[in-house]
C-alpha positions as CSV (number, residue, x, y, z in Angstrom):
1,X,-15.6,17.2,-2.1
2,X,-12.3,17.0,-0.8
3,X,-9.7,19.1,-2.8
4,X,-6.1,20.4,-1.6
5,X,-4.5,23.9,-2.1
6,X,-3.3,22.7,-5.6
7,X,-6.7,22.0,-6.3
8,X,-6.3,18.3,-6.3
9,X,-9.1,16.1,-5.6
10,X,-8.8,14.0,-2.8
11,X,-11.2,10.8,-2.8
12,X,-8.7,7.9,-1.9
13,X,-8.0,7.1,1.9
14,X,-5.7,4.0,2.3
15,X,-6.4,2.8,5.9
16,X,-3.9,0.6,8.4
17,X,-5.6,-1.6,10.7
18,X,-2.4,-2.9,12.3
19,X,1.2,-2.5,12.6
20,X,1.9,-6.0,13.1
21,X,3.0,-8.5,10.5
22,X,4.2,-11.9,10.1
23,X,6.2,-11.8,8.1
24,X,10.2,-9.3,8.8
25,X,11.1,-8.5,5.1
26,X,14.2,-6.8,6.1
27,X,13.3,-3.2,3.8
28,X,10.7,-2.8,5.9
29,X,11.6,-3.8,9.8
30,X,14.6,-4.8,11.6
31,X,14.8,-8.8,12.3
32,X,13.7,-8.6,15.5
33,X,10.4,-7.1,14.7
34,X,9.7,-3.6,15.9
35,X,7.7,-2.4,19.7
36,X,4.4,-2.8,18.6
37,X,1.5,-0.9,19.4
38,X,-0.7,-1.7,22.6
39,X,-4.2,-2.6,21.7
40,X,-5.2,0.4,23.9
41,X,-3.2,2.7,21.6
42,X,-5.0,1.2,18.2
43,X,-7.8,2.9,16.9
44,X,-10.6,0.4,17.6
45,X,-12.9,-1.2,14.5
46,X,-15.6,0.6,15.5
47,X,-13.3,4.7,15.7
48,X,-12.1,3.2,12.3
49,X,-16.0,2.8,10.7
50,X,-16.8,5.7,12.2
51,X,-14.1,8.1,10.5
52,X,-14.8,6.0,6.9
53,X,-18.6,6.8,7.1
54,X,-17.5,10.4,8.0
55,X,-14.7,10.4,5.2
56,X,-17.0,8.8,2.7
57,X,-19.9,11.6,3.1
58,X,-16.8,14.0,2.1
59,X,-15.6,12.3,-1.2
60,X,-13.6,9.9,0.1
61,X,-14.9,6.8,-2.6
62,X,-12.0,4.3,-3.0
63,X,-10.5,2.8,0.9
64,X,-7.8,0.5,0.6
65,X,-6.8,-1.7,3.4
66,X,-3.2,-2.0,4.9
67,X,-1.3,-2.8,8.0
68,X,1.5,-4.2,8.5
69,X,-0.6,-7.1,7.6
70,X,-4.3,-6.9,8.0
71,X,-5.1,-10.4,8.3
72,X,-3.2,-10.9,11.5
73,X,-5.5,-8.5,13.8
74,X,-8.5,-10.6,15.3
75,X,-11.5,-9.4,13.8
76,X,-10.5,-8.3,10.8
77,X,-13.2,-10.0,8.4
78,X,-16.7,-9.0,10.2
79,X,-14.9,-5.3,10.4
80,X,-14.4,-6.0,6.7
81,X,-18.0,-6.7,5.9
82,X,-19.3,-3.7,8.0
83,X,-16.7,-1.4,5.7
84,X,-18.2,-2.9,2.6
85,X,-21.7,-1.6,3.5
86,X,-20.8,2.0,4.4
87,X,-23.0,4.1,2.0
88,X,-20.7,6.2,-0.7
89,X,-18.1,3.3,-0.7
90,X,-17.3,2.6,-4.6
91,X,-14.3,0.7,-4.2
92,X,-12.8,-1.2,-1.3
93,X,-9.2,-3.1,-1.9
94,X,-6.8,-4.7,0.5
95,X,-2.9,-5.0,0.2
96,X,-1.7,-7.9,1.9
97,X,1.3,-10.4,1.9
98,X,-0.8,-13.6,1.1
99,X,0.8,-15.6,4.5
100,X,-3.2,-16.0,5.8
101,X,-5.5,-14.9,3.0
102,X,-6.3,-18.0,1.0
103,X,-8.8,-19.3,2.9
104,X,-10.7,-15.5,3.1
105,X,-11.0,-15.3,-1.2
106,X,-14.3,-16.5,-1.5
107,X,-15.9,-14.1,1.7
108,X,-13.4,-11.4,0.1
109,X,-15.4,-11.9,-2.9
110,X,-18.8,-12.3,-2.2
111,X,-18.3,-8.9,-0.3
112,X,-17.6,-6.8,-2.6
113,X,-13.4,-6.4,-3.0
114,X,-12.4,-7.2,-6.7
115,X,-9.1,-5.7,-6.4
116,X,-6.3,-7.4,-3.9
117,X,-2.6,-5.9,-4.2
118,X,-0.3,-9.3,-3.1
119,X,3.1,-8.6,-2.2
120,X,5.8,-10.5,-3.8
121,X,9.1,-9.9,-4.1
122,X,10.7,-13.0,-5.9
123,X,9.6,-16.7,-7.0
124,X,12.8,-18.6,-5.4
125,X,11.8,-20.3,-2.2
126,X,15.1,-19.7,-0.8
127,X,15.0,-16.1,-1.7
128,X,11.7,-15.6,-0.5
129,X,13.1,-16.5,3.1
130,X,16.2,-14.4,3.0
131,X,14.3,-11.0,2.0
132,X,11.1,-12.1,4.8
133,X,12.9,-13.8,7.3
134,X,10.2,-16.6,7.0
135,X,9.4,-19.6,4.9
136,X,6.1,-18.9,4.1
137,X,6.6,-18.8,-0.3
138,X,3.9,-21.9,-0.9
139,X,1.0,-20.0,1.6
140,X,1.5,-16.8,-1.1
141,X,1.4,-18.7,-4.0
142,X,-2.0,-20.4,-3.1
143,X,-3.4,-17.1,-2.4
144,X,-2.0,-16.1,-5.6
145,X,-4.1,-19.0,-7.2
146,X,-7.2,-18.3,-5.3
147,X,-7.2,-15.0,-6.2
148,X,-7.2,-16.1,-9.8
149,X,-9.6,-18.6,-9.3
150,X,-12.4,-16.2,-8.0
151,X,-11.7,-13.2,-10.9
152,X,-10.2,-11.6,-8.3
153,X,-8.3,-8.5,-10.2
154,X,-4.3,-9.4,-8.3
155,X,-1.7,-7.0,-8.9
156,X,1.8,-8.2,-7.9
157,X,4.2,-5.5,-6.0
158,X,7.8,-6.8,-6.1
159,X,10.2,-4.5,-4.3
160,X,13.2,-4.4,-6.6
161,X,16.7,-4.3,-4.2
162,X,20.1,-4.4,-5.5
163,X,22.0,-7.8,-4.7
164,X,18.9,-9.3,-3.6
165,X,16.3,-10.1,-6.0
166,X,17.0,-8.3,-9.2
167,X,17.5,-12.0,-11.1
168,X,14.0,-12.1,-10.1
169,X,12.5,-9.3,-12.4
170,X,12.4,-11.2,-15.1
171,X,10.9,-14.2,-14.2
172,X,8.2,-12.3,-12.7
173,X,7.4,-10.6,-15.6
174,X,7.3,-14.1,-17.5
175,X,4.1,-14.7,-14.9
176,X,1.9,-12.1,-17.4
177,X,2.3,-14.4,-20.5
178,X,-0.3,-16.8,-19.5
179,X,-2.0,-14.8,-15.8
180,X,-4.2,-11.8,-16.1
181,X,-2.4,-10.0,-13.3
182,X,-0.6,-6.8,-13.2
183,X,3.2,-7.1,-12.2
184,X,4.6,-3.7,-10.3
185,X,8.2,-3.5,-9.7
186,X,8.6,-1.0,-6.8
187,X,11.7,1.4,-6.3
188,X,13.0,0.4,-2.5
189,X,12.0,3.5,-0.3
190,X,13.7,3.8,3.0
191,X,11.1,3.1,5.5
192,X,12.7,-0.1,7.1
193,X,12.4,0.3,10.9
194,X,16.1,0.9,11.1
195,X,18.7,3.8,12.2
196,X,20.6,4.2,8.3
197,X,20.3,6.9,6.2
198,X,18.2,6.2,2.9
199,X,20.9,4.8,0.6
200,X,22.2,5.9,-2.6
201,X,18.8,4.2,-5.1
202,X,20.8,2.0,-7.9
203,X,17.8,0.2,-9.6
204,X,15.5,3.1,-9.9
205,X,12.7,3.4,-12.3
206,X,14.9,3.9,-15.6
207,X,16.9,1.2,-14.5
208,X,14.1,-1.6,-13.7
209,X,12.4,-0.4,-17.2
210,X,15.7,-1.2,-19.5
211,X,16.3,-4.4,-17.7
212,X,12.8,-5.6,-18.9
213,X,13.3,-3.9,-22.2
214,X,16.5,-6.2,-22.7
215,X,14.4,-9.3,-22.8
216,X,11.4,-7.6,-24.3
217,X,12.3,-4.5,-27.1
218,X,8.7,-4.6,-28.2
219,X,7.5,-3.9,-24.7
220,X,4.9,-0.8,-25.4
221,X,3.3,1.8,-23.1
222,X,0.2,1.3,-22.0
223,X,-2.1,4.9,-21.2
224,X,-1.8,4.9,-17.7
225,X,-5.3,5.4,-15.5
226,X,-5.9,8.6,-13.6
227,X,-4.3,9.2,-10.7
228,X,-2.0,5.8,-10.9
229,X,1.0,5.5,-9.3
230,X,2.9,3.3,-12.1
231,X,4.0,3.8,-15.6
232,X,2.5,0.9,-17.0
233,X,3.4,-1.5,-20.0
234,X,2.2,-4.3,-22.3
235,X,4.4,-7.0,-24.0
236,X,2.4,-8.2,-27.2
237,X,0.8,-11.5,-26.6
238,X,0.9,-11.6,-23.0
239,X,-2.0,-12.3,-21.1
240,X,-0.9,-9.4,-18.0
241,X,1.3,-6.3,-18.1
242,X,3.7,-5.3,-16.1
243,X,3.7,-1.7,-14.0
244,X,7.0,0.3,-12.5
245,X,6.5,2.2,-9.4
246,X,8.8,5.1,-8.6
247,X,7.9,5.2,-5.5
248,X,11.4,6.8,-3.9
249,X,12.1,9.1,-6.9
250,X,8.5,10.3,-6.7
251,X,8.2,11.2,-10.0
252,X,3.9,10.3,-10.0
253,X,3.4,13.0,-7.1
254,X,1.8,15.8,-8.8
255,X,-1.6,14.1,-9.4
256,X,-1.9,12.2,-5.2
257,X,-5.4,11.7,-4.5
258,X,-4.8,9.6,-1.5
259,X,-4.4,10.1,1.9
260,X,-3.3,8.0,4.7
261,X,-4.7,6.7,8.5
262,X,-2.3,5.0,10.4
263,X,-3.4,2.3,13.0
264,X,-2.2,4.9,15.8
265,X,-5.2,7.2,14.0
266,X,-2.1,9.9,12.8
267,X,-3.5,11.5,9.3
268,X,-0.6,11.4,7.0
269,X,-1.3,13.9,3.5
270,X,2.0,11.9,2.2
271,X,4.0,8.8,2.5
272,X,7.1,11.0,3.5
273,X,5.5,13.5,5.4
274,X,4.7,13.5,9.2
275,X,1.7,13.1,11.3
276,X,-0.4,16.1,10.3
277,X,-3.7,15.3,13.2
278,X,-4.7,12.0,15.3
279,X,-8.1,11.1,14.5
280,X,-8.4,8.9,17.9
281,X,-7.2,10.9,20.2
282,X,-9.5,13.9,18.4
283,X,-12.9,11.2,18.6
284,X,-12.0,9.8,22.2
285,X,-12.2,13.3,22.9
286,X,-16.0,13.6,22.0
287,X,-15.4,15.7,18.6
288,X,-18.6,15.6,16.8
289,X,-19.0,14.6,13.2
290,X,-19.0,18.2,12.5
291,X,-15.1,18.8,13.8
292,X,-14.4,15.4,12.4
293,X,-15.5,17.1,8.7
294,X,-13.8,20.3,9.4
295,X,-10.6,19.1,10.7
296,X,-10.1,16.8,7.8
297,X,-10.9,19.7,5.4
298,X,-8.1,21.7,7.1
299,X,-5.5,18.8,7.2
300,X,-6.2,18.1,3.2
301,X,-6.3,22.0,2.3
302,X,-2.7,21.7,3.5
303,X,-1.3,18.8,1.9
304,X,2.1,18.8,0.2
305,X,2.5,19.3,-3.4
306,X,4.3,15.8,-3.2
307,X,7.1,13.7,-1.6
308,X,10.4,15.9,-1.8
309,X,8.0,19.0,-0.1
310,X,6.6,16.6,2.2
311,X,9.8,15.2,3.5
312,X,11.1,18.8,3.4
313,X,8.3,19.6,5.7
314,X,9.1,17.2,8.0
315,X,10.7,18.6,10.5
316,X,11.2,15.0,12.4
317,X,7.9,14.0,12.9
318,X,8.4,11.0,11.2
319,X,12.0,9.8,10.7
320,X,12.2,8.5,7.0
321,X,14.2,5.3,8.8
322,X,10.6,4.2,10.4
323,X,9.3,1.1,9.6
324,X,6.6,1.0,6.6
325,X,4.5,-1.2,9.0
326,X,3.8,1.7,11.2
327,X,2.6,4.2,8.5
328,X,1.0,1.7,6.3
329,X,2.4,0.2,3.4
């Protein structure tokens, strides 16, 4: 097994196939998109099968699939299937934006992924196109219901952003009366392709919760799973619940199992941390599964103790003004 120096175990790998995306939500890229990778620079399907059957004979048990948006790289489905049928895999998820995923629900199903985390970040058409820069609301939603219609387990991320969708948390929360989903209101993090310094956080975690509290005093708290990344909560009578993410403030770092590929094959122990080994360059050198296993070990044995360590750490190897896309949602 896979344990860090705080004697953490580590058995959750959260893998980028891409950096591209279709959509250009403006906290996570500049307008304009950002210079995307060359295909000769990704890791190819097969390097990134390789490393999960290598990762997966360590401990590794839960992969979760990111990009930018995964189903915008060619391929991406028969890749899929092959990941499902790695031996030692016990969960396999996918975070995506819903723009091209509808259509993929009932393959998504039949192969084995019972988890999808959709991104949503408001209800309001018009909204929807000033945080993404596209009109693409009505594609999301159907994935949203296709997701539902195959007992697909959907958990909603909303990124919650001062003076631009904070009238939405409510409504959002509303969808758990009647839809088994799981709503998750995320702190905005700074990773949005630009040259600013990460801004002064107004609607943090404290502030999200007693917003929803407002509307709902009898909102309770729910016990929250190992190793999860929200403080969760139930309002009596409601179907969902909802889940608050402090993703800047970092307050659910002491218990990380998870560690990060990015599509360039950089290992990342932490979100804000930098590029700690590149798988691709280490495999397209003709490393063996045996220096695969032991440079892994030696990567995790030095992870951070969390996210204000990491980015202390840092030391520029991965501005915190990059864009998510590149280091995988």
């Amino acid at each position: 097994m896979l344990k860090d120096r705080h004697g953490r175990t580590i058995n959750y790998l959260r893998l980028a196939v891409t950096d591209r995306c279709n959509l250009r939500c403006f906290y996570c890229m500049p307008e304009e998109g950002i210079d995307w990778l060359g295909r000769e620079e990704l890791m190819s399907y097969e390097e990134m099968l390789r490393l999960c059957s290598v990762f997966l004979k360590m401990g590794i048990e839960k992969i979760r699939i990111t990009g930018g948006e995964p189903f915008v790289r060619k391929g991406f489905m028969p890749f899929l299937t092959k990941l499902s049928r790695l031996d030692g895999l016990q969960q396999l998820t996918i975070t995506t934006n819903g723009v091209l995923t509808a259509p993929f629900v009932p393959e998504l199903k039949r192969i084995g992924v019972r988890s999808v985390n959709l991104s949503l970040d408001t209800l309001d058409r018009n909204r929807f196109f000033a945080i993404t820069r596209r009109d693409e609301l009505p594609n999301v939603l159907e994935t949203l219901e296709q997701l539902l219609q195959h007992d697909v387990d959907v958990k909603l991320n909303a990124v919650v952003m001062e003076g631009k969708n904070t009238d939405d948390i409510l409504p959002l929360v509303e969808l758990t009366k009647e839809l088994p989903i799981s709503v998750r209101f995320i702190e905005e993090m700074p990773f949005n392709g630009g040259d600013a310094a990460p801004k002064l956080l107004s609607w943090d975690h404290v502030q999200i919760l007693d917003s929803i509290k407002a509307k709902y005093p009898n909102l309770y708290k729910l016990p929250d799973p190992a190793f999860s990344t929200s403080f969760n909560y139930q309002i009596p009578g409601h179907k969902g619940n909802v889940g608050i993410i402090a993703a800047y403030t970092r307050s659910f770092c002491g218990t990380c199992n998870r560690i990060r590929l990015t599509p360039l094959g950089d290992l990342k122990t932490c979100l804000y941390g930098g590029s700690v080994l590149n798988f691709k360059d280490l495999m397209r050198a003709g490393a063996s599964e045996e220096e695969i296993q032991a440079a892994l070990y030696k990567a995790v044995s030095m992870k951070d103790l969390n996210g204000w360590e990491a980015e202390k750490n840092n030391s520029g190897l991965a501005s915190l003004s990059a864009s998510m896309a590149t280091i995988g949602g």
